[in-house]
C-alpha positions as CSV (number, residue, x, y, z in Angstrom):
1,X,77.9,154.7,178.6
2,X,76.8,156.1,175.6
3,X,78.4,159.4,173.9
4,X,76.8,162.8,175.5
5,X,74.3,164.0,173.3
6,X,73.1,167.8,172.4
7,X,69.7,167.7,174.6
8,X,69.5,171.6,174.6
9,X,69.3,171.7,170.4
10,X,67.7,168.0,170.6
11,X,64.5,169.2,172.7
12,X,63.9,172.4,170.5
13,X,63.5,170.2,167.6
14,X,61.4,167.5,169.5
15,X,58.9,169.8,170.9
16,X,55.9,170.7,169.0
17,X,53.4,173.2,170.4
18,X,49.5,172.6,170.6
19,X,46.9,175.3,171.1
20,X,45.8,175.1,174.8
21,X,42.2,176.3,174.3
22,X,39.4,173.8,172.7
23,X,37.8,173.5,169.5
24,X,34.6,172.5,167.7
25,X,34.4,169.8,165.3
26,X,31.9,168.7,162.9
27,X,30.2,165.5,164.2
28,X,31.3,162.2,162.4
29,X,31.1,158.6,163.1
30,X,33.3,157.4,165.8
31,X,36.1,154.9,164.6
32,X,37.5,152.7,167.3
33,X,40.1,154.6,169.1
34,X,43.7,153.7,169.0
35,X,45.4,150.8,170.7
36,X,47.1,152.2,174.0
37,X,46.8,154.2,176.6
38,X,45.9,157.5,176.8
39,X,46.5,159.0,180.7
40,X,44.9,162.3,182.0
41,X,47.4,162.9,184.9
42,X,46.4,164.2,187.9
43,X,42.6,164.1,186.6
44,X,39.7,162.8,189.1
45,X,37.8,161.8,186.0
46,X,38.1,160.0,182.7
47,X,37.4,162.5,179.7
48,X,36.2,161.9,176.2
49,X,37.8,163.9,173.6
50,X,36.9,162.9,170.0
51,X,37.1,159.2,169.7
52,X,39.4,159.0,172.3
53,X,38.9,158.1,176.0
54,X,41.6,159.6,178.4
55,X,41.9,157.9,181.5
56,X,43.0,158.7,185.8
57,X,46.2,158.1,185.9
58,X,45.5,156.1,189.1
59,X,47.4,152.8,189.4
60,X,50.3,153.9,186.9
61,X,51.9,155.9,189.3
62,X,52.4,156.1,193.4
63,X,53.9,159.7,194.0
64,X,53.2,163.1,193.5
65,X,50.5,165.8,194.0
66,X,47.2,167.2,191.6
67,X,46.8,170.3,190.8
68,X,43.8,172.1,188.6
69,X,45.0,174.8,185.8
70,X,43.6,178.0,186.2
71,X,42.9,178.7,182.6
72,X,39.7,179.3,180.7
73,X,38.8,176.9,177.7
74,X,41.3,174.3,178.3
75,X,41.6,170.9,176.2
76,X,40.3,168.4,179.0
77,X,44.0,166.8,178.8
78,X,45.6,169.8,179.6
79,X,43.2,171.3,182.6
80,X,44.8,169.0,185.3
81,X,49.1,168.5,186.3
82,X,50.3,165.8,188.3
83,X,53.4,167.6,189.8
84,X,56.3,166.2,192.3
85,X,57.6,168.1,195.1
86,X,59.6,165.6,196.8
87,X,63.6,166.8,196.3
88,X,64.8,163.8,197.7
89,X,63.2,161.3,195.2
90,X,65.9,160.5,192.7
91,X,62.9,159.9,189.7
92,X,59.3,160.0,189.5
93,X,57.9,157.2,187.5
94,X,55.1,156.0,185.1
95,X,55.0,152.4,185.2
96,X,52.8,150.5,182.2
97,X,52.1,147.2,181.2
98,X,53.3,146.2,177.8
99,X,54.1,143.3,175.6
100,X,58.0,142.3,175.6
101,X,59.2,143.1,172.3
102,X,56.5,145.7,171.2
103,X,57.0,148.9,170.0
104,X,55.8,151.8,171.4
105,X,55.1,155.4,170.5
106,X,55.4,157.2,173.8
107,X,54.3,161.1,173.5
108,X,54.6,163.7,176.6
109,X,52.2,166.9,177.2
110,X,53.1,169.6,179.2
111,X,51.0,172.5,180.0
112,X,52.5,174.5,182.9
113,X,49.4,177.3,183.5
114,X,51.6,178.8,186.3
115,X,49.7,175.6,188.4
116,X,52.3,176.3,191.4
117,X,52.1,180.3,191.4
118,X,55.4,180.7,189.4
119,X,55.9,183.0,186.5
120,X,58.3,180.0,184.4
121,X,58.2,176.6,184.2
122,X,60.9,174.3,185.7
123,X,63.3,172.6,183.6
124,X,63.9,168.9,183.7
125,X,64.8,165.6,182.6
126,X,62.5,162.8,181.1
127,X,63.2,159.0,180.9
128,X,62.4,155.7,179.3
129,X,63.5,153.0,181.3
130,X,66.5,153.6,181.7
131,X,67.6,155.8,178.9
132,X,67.6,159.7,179.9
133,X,65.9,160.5,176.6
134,X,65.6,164.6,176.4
135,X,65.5,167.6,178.8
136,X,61.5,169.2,179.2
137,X,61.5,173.0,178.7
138,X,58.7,174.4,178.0
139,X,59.2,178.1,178.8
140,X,58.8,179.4,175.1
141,X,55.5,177.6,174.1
142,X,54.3,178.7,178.0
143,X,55.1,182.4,176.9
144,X,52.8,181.8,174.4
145,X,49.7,179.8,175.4
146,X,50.5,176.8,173.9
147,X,51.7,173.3,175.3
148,X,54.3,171.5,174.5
149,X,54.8,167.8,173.6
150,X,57.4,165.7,173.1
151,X,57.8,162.1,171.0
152,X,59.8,159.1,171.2
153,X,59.7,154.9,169.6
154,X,60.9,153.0,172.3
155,X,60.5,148.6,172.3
156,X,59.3,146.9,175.6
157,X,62.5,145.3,176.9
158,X,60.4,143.6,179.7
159,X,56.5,143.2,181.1
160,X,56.4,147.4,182.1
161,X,57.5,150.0,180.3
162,X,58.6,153.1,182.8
163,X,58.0,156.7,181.7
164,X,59.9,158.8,184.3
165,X,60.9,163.1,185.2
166,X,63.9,163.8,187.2
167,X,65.4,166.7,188.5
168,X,68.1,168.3,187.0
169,X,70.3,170.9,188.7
170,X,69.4,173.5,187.3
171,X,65.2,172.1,188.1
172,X,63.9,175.4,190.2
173,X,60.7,174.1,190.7
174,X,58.7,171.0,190.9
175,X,58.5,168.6,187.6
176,X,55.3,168.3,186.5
177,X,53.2,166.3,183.3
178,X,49.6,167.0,181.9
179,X,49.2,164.0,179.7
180,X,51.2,160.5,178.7
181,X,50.3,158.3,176.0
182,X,51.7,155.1,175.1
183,X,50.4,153.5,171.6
184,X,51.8,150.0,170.4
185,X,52.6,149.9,166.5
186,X,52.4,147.5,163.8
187,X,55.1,144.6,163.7
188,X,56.9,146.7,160.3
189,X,56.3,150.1,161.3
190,X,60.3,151.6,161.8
191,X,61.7,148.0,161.9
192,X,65.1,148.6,160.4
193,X,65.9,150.3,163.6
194,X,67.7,147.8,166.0
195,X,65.5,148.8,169.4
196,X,67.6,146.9,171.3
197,X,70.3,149.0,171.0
198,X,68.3,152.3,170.1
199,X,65.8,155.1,170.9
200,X,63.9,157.5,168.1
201,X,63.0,160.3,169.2
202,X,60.8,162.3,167.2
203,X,62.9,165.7,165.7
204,X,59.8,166.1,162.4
205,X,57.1,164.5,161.1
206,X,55.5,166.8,158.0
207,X,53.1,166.5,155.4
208,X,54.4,169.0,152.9
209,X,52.6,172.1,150.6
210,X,50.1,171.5,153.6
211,X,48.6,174.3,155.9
212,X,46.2,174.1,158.8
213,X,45.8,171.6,161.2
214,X,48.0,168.9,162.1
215,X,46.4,165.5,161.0
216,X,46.2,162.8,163.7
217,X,44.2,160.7,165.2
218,X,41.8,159.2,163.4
219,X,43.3,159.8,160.3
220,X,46.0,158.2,161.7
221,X,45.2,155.4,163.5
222,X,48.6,155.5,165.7
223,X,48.0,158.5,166.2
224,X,50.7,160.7,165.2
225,X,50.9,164.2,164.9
226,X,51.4,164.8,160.9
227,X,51.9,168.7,161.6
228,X,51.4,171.2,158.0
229,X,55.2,172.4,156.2
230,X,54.8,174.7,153.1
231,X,58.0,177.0,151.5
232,X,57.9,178.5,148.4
233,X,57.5,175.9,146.4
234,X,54.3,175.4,144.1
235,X,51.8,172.8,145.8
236,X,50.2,169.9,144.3
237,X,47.3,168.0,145.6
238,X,46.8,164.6,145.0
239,X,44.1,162.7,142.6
240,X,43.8,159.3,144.1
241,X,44.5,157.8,147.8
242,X,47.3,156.0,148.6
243,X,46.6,152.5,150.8
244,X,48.9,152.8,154.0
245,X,49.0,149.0,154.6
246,X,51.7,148.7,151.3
247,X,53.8,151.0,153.6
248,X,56.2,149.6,156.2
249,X,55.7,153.0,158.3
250,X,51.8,153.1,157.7
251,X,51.6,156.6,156.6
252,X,48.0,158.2,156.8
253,X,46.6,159.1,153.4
254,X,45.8,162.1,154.4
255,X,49.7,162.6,155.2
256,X,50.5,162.6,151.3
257,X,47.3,164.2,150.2
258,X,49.5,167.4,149.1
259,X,52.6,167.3,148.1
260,X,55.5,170.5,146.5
261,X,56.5,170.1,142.9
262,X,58.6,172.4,140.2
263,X,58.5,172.5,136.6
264,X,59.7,169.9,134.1
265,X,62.9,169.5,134.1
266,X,64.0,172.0,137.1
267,X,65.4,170.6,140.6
268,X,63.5,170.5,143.8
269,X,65.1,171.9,147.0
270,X,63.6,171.7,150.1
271,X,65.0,172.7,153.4
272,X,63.5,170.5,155.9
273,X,63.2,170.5,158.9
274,X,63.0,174.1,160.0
275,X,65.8,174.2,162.8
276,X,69.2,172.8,162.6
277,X,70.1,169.2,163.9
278,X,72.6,168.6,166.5
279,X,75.3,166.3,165.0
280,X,74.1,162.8,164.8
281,X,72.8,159.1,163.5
282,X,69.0,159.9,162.1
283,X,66.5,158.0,160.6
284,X,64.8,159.7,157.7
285,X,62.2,158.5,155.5
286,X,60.6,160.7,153.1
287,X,57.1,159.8,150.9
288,X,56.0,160.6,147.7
289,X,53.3,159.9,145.3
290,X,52.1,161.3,142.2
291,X,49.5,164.0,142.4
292,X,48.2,162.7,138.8
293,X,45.4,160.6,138.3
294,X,46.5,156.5,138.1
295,X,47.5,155.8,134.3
296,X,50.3,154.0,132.3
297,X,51.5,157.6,132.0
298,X,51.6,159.2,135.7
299,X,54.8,158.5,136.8
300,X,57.8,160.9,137.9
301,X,61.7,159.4,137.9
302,X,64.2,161.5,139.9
303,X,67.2,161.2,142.2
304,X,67.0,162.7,145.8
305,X,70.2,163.8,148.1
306,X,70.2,164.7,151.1
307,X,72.8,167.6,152.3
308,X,74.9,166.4,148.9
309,X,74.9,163.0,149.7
310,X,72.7,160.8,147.4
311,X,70.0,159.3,149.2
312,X,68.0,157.2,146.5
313,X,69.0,156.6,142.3
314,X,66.1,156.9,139.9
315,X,63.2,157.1,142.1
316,X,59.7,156.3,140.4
317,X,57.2,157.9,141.9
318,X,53.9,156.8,141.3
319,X,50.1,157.4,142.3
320,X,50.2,154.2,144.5
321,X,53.3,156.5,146.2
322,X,56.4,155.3,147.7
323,X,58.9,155.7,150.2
324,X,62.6,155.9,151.1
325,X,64.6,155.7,154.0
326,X,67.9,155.7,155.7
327,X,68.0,154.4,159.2
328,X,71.3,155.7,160.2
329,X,72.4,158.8,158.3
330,X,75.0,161.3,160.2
331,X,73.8,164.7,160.1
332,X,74.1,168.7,161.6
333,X,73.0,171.5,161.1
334,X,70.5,172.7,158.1
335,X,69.0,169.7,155.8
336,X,68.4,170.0,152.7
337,X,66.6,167.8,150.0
338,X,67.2,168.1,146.4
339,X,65.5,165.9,143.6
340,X,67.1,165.8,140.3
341,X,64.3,165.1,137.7
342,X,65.5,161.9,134.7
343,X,65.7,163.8,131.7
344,X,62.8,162.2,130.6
345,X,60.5,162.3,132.8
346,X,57.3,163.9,131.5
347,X,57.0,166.1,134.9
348,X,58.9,167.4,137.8
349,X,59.7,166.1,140.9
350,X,57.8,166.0,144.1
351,X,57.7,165.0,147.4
352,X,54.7,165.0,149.7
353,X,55.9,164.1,153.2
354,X,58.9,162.8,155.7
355,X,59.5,162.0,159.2
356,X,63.3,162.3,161.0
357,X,64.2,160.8,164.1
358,X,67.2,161.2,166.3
359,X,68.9,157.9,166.5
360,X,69.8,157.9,170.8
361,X,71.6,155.1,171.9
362,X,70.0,152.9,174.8
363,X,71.4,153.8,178.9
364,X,71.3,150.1,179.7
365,X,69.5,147.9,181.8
366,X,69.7,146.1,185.3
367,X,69.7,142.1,185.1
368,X,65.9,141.1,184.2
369,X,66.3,138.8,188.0
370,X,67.3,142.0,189.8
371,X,64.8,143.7,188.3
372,X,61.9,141.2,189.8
373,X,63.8,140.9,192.7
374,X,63.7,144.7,193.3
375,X,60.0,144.6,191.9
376,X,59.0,142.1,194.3
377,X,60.9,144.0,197.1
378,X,58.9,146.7,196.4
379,X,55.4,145.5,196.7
380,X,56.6,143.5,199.5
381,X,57.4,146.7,201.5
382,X,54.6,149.1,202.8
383,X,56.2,152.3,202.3
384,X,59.1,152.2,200.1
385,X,61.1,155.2,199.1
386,X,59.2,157.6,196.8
387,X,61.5,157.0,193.8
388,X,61.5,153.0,193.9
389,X,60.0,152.3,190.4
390,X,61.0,152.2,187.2
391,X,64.8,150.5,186.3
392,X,66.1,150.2,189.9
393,X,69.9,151.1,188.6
394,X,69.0,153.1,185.7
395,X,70.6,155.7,184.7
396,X,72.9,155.7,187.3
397,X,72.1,158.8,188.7
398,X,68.8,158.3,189.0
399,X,69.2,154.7,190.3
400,X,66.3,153.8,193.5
401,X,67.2,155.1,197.0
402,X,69.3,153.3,198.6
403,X,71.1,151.1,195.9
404,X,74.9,150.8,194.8
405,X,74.6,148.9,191.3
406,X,77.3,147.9,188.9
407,X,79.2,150.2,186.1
408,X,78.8,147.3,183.3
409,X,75.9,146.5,182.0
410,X,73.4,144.7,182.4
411,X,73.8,146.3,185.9
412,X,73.6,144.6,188.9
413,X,72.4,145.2,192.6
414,X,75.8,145.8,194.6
415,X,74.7,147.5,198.1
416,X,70.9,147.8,199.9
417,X,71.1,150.8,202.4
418,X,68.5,151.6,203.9
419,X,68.9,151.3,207.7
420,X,66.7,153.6,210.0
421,X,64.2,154.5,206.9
422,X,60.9,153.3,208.7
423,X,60.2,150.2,206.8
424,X,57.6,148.4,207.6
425,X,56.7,144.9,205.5
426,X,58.4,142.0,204.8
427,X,61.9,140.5,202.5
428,X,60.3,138.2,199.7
429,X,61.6,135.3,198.8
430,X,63.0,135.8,195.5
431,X,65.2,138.4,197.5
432,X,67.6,135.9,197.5
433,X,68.0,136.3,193.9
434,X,70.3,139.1,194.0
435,X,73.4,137.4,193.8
436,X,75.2,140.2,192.8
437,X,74.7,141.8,196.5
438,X,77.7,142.4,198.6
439,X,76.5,144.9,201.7
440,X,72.6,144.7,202.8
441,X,71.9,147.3,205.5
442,X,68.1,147.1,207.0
443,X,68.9,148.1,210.5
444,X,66.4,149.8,212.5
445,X,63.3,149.4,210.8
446,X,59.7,147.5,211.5
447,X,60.5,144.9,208.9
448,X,58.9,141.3,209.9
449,X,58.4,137.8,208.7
450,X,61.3,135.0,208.4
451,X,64.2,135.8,207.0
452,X,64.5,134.5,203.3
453,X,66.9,132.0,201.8
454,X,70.0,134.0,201.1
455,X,72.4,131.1,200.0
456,X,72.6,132.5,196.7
457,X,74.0,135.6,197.4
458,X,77.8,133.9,197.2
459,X,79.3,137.4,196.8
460,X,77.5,138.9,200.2
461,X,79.8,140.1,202.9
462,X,77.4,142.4,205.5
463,X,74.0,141.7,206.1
464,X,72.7,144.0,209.2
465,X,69.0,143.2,210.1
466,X,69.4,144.1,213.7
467,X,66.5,146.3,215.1
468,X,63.4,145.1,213.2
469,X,61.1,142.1,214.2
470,X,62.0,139.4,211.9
471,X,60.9,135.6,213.5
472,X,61.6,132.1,212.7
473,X,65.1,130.7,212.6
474,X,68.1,131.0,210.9
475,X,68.5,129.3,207.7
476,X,71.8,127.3,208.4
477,X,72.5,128.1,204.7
478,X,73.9,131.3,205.8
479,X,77.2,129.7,207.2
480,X,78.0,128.9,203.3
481,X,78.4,132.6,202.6
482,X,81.8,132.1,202.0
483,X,82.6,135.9,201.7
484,X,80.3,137.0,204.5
485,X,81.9,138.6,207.2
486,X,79.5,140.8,209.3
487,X,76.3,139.4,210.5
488,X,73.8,141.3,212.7
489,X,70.2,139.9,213.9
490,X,70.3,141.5,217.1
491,X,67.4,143.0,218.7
492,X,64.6,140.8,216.3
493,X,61.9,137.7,217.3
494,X,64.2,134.8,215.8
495,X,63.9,131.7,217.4
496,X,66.0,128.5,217.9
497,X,69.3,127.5,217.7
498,X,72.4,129.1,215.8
499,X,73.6,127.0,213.2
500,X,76.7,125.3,213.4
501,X,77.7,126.6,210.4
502,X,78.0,130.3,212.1
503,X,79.1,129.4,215.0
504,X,82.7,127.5,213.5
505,X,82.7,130.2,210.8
506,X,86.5,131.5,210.7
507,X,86.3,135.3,210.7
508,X,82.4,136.2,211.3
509,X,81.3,139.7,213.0
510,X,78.0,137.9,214.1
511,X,75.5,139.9,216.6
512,X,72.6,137.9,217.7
513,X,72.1,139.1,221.2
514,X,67.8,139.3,221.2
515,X,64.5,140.7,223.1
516,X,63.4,138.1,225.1
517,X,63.2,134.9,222.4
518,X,64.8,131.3,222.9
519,X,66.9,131.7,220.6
520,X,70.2,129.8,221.9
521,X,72.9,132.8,221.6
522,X,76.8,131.8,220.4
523,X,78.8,133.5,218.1
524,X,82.8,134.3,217.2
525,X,82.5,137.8,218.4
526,X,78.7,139.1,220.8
527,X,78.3,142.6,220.3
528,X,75.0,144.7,221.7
């Protein structure tokens, strides 16, 4: 598993906070909206806000309750919860379709409005597949009025990308989410980042000697929040607009339309961000362009460190901008940014904005074929447990009801218990595809149909069925199970004869006894 990281100091940086009551805006003509989805939870309506159409979040989810915020003025996004009561559900889950291999920018609102009576919000945790990726409290930004949002890049390792809250035990409350949003990116946006290994989650992202409001959406056509950072440093504002295409990270021009600057000559130091960073791997890429009007002559030359360490040599900073970046720099506590002007460049320094991610190492993954096994399972059963979506194994506290999966990774599917939970439904075939499954326990439920193909399951010693209604035969593939050593179909519909190949099995706790069917009963050892 992945080193513990500092989630209290990692969320304090990662939230941002939103004002929670509307706004007018001028009209304008309305630009296509972002790729992606944008999902109104608990809402019995889609919403338009700007250029932007919020959707139910209907069909992405199967659990929880909807509540309405009792608040005056609300952004439409932030008027409705979808909360989760349940204590006995390990996870709640988002599930989305995506493209394997894409990456995503996944953002998080939360707006408590005291929906459930309470006087503070509940603390909890949130999840990307399976990678527990901060904690979720909002309790200062609630004091406040104000919501509070959290951001992290994340690839698609498969066909769904999962979005889950979990209870912590500290959670007092029930979890709750106003808004999710899931935006792919461009192929070279952040690509020195392996995402295979890796999360970023979101600590800053500033557009400097700026003040107002944050710059977004459509200004940025991925929609991130660009939010206004000014010290005392003079401000400069730009003479030309840069083109974000010649940037690998697609900044908005808007981003780098300001900029802070010192004399000719001086150094620049900027302490940025605000609050101190946990100890840690960071991506940081920082933009500049010069504020002067394109020419032969508007050009700046410096060298910028970061916390004494030299980030970039004789930097030329033009009007066409640039940027610079380290993708796995180890930091804590206060940053600071110093550029040393060349001694002859005709003006000082600047730098116009920068964006710092947390670097968090991935939590694993189950075996892609347990994964659609489980899947399958899941749609294949009426009423599964509340919790079965998202990585079945993933993180391993929060694995699905009922499963035992493996401590390496990829994880596999050890142990099925669920015996006496009122399933009703059917096993699909590719159940037989967990052939990492040594104990299945199904007893006493309404579960029907044949029993699948199971030969592939070479590491299976107990399967107990007994007490549903399964028909058809027995597959006489089951007397290969060389490790299997309990085997109980009593009190089902099977039909037929008993294979052979149970029958002579050395060593076989077999049940079969039945309600009234033809089935031919034998076995090394009859129990009721």
């Amino acid at each position: 598993m992945p080193s513990p990281i500092s989630i209290p100091i990692l969320f304090l940086l990662a939230a941002a906070a939103l004002p929670s009551s509307s706004y007018q805006q001028a009209p304008a003509p309305a630009p296509q909206p972002p790729r992606g989805f944008y999902i109104n939870c608990g809402s019995d309506k889609e919403v338009q806000v700007g250029s932007i159409r919020w959707i139910k979040d209907d069909g992405f989810i199967a659990v929880g309750n909807v509540s309405a915020i009792d608040k005056p003025n609300l952004l439409p996004m932030l008027a409705t919860v979808r909360f989760f009561p349940d204590k006995t559900a390990r996870k709640y889950c988002y599930q989305l379709p995506v493209v394997k291999g894409t990456r995503y920018l996944v953002r998080t609102t939360y707006f408590y409005g005291g929906f459930d009576g309470g006087k503070e919000p509940p603390v909890f945790d949130q999840i990307v597949d399976g990678t527990r990726w901060s904690a979720v409290n909002t309790s200062d930004n609630f004091r406040r009025g104000m919501s509070t949002y959290f951001k992290v890049l994340a690839m698609a390792q498969g066909r769904t990308l999962s979005v889950c809250l979990a209870r912590r035990p500290d959670t007092a409350s029930s979890p709750f989410i106003s808004a999710l949003e899931v935006v792919d990116l461009a192929d070279s946006m952040y690509n020195t980042t392996d995402f295979g290994q890796y999360l970023m989650s979101t600590v800053a992202r500033s557009r400097f000697g700026s003040k107002g409001e944050i710059v977004s959406y459509p200004d940025d056509p991925y929609n991130r929040y660009w939010a206004p950072f000014a010290d005392g440093n003079p401000t400069v504002e730009s003479h030309s607009d840069i083109s974000p295409d010649d940037f690998w990270n697609h900044p908005p021009a808007k981003a780098l339309k300001a900029g802070v600057t010192t004399s000719r000559g001086k150094n620049l130091t900027v302490q940025w961000p605000p609050a101190e960073l946990p100890a840690a791997s960071y991506y940081v890429a920082l933009y500049f362009q010069d504020s002067r009007t394109a020419s032969p002559f508007s050009w700046r030359v410096f060298d910028v460190a970061v916390n004494g360490q030299e980030f970039f040599r004789g930097l030329n900073a033009s009007a066409a901008g640039v940027m610079v970046y380290s993708n796995m720099m180890q930091l804590t506590g206060k940053m600071e940014i110093v550029l040393t002007p060349n001694e002859t460049s005709p003006v000082g320094p600047l730098i116009n904005a920068g964006e710092i991610f947390q670097i968090v190492p991935l939590g694993g993954r189950t075996a892609t074929k347990d994964v659609v096994a489980m899947e399958d399972l899941a749609r294949s059963i009426e009423n599964p447990p509340p919790d079965w979506a998202g990585d079945p194994c993933l993180p391993p506290q929060n694995s699905w009801t009922g499963l035992e999966c493996s401590a390496e990774l990829p994880a596999r599917v050890l142990s099925l218990d669920l015996k006496n939970h009122g399933l009703s439904g059917s096993l699909p075939d590719s159940f037989g595809n967990l052939t990492g499954m040594k104990n299945i326990s199904l007893s006493g439920n309404k579960l029907s149909g044949p029993i699948p193909d199971l030969s592939g399951m070479h590491t299976l010693a107990a399967l107990h069925l007994d007490g549903n209604q399964f028909n058809g035969t027995i597959n006489p593939s089951m007397g290969t199970l060389v490790n299997l050593k309990e085997l109980y179909l009593n009190n089902n519909s099977l039909s037929g004869q008993i294979p052979d190949s149970l029958k002579n099995k050395a060593g076989l706790d077999m049940s079969t006894r039945l309600r009234g069917t033809n089935l031919i009963e034998a076995g090394k050892k009859e129990t009721e």
